[in-house]
C-alpha positions, 0 to 999 in steps of 0.5 A, spaced: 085 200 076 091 197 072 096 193 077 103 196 077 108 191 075 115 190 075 116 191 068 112 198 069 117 200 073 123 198 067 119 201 062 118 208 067 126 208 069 129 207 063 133 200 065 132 192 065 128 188 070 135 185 074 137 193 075 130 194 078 131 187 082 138 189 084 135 195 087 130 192 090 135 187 094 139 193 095 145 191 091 151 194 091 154 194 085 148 199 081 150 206 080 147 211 085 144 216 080 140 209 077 138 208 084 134 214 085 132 213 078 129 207 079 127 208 087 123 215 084 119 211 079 117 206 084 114 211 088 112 215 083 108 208 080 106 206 087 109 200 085 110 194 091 116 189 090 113 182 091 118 176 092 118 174 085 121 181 084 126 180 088 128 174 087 130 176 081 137 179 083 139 173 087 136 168 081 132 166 087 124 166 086 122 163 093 117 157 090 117 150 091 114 147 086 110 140 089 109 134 084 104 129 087 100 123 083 093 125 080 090 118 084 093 119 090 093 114 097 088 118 102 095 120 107 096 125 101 093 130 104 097 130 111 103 130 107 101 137 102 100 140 110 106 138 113 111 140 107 106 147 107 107 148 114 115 148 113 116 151 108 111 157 111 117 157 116 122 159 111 118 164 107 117 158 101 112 158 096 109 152 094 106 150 085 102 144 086 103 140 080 099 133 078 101 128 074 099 120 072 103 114 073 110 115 069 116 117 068 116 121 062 110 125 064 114 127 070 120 129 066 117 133 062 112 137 067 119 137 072 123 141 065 117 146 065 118 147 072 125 148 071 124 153 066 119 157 070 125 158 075 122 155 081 128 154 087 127 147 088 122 140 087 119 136 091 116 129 088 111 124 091 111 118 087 113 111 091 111 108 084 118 110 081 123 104 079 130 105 080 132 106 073 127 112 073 129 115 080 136 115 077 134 120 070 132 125 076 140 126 078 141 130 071 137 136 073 141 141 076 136 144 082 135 140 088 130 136 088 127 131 095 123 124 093 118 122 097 118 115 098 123 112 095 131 112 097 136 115 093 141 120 094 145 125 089 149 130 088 142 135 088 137 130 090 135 127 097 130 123 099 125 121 105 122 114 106 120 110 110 123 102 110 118 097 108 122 093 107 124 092 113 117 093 115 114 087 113 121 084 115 120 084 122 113 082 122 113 076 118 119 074 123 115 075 129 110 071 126 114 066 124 117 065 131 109 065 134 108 059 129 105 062 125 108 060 118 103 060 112 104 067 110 100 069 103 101 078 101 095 080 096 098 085 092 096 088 085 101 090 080 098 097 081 105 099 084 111 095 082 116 098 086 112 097 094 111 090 092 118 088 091 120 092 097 115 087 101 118 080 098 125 083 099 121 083 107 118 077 106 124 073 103 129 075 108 124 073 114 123 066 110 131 066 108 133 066 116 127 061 117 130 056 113 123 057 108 122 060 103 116 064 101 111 062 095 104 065 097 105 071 094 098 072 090 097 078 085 090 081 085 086 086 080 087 093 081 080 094 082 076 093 088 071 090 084 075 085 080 079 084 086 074 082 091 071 076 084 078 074 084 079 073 092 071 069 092 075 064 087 080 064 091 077 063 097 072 057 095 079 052 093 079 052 100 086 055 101 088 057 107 093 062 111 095 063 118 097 070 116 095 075 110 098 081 109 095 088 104 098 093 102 092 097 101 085 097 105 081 097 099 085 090 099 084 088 105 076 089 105 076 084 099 080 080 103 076 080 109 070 080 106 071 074 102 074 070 108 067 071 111 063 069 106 067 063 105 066 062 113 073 063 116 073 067 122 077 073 123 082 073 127 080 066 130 082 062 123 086 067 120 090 074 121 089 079 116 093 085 117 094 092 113 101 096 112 098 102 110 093 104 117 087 108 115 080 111 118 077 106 113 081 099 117 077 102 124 071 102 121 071 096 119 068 089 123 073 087 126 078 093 126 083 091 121 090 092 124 097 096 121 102 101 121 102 108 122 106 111 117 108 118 119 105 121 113 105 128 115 112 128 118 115 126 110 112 132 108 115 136 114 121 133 114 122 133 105 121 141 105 126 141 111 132 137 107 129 142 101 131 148 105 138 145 107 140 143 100 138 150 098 143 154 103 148 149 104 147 148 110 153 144 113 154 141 106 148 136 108 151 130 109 145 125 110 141 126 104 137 120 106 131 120 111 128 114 114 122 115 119 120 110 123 112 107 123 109 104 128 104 098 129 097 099 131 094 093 133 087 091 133 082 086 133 084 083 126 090 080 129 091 076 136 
């Protein structure tokens, strides 16, 4: 059985789509002796408004498109789930939409969404430089980040300070004795590293030091495990390592053992983004835990003020707190 559609409805009463939206949404302003013409051919074609249809009338459609990278960090998930369940409070729909890493490629899927009338963005990408954050401002829909700070006149963001993050924990080292602090980063995220040495910079800055145990790893576990066992072997030692990843810090611990250093004995090895892999691991590796559903939640819900106006939304800028999990991989 064909489905009957907005369009059949048109056809059949002899108007536009908006005039069928308009009557649909109860508009005012369409003449009585259209609206029976048109109420008649709904009845008639047993058609059943969807909110696409009547999103028509009101230049709303009720869709939230959802832009996420193609390889993503595990807590992804949790964050499609808060956003989902927020945006099923406000009766939104959700478009997910992949992309690699990129600016051009983001620009290009965000002015296709655009097109296909969705009522706001939300874009997870912490991979994002500033001068690429900036091009988003000159969309002229709504649109939240997640994972970067930024605001403007249609775009908002929610994020947690890892800057600040690793500030107040190389402090804390460093008041414990603790200075000889190594961070082992690759250059797969060039935007979370700079917020890590603005952290690690600070803390050595107050300290009267200076930080210069930044050491760069392959992108790949693999390489990057080559790469530490060399590394490991020169007999270099830290007081302190610091990963971003938990592949990064496997290839760290397990690089260390095989170089008989004693985790955390010898050495404290700490992961920023906490995982169920950093519990499983022998020691356990401690972290943060980053309230990744609650970006998503939170992201949704500026999205829906930004669309309603709600007061104006003066803070279009939303830092989450994190908390420290210790475990066994640190004193």
């Amino acid at each position: 059985m064909k489905r009957i559609t907005i369009y059949d409805v048109a056809k059949e009463a002899d108007v536009s789509l908006a005039t069928v939206s308009r009557v649909i949404n109860g508009s005012e302003v369409v003449r009585e002796d259209t609206r029976i013409k048109v109420q008649e051919a709904i009845e008639k074609l047993g058609y059943k408004p969807n909110a696409i249809a009547q999103g028509l009338a009101l230049q709303k459609t009720t869709t939230i498109a959802l832009i996420v990278p193609e390889a993503s960090y595990f807590y992804t998930g949790q964050i499609i789930n808060g956003l989902i369940d927020v945006a099923k409070i406000y009766k939104y729909n959700i478009m997910l939409h992949t992309t690699t890493e990129g600016i051009t490629e983001m620009n290009d899927i965000i002015e296709n969404i655009i097109k296909s009338r969705v009522d706001g963005v939300v874009i997870f990408n912490d991979k994002l430089n500033k001068e690429e954050l900036n091009q988003l401002t000159r969309y002229q829909v709504p649109i939240v980040v997640i994972g970067n700070k930024m605001s403007d006149d249609t775009v908002g963001s929610v994020y947690v300070d890892y800057a600040n993050l690793v500030y107040e924990y190389a402090s804390g080292c460093i008041k414990q004795g603790k200075k000889n602090i190594a961070l082992v980063e690759d250059r797969k995220n060039p935007q979370m590293i700079e917020q890590l040495l603005e952290g690690l910079n600070r803390a050595f800055d107050e300290a009267g030091m200076k930080f210069e145990n930044f050491i760069e790893i392959p992108k790949e576990y693999r390489s990057s495990y080559l790469f530490l066992k060399e590394y490991m072997k020169q007999g270099i030692r830290h007081d302190v390592v610091i990963t971003y990843r938990d592949s990064q810090a496997m290839a760290v611990m397990n690089t260390a053992k095989e170089a008989g250093i004693s985790i955390p004995d010898e050495m404290e090895l700490i992961c920023i983004l906490d995982s169920k892999y950093n519990a499983m691991a022998r020691p356990q590796i401690s972290g943060f835990k980053i309230p990744d559903y609650d970006l998503g939640a939170v992201a949704m819900r500026l999205l829906t003020k930004m669309l309603h106006d709600e007061n104006e939304v003066t803070d279009k800028e939303i830092e989450l707190s994190y908390i420290f999990t210790p475990r066994k991989s640190t004193k």
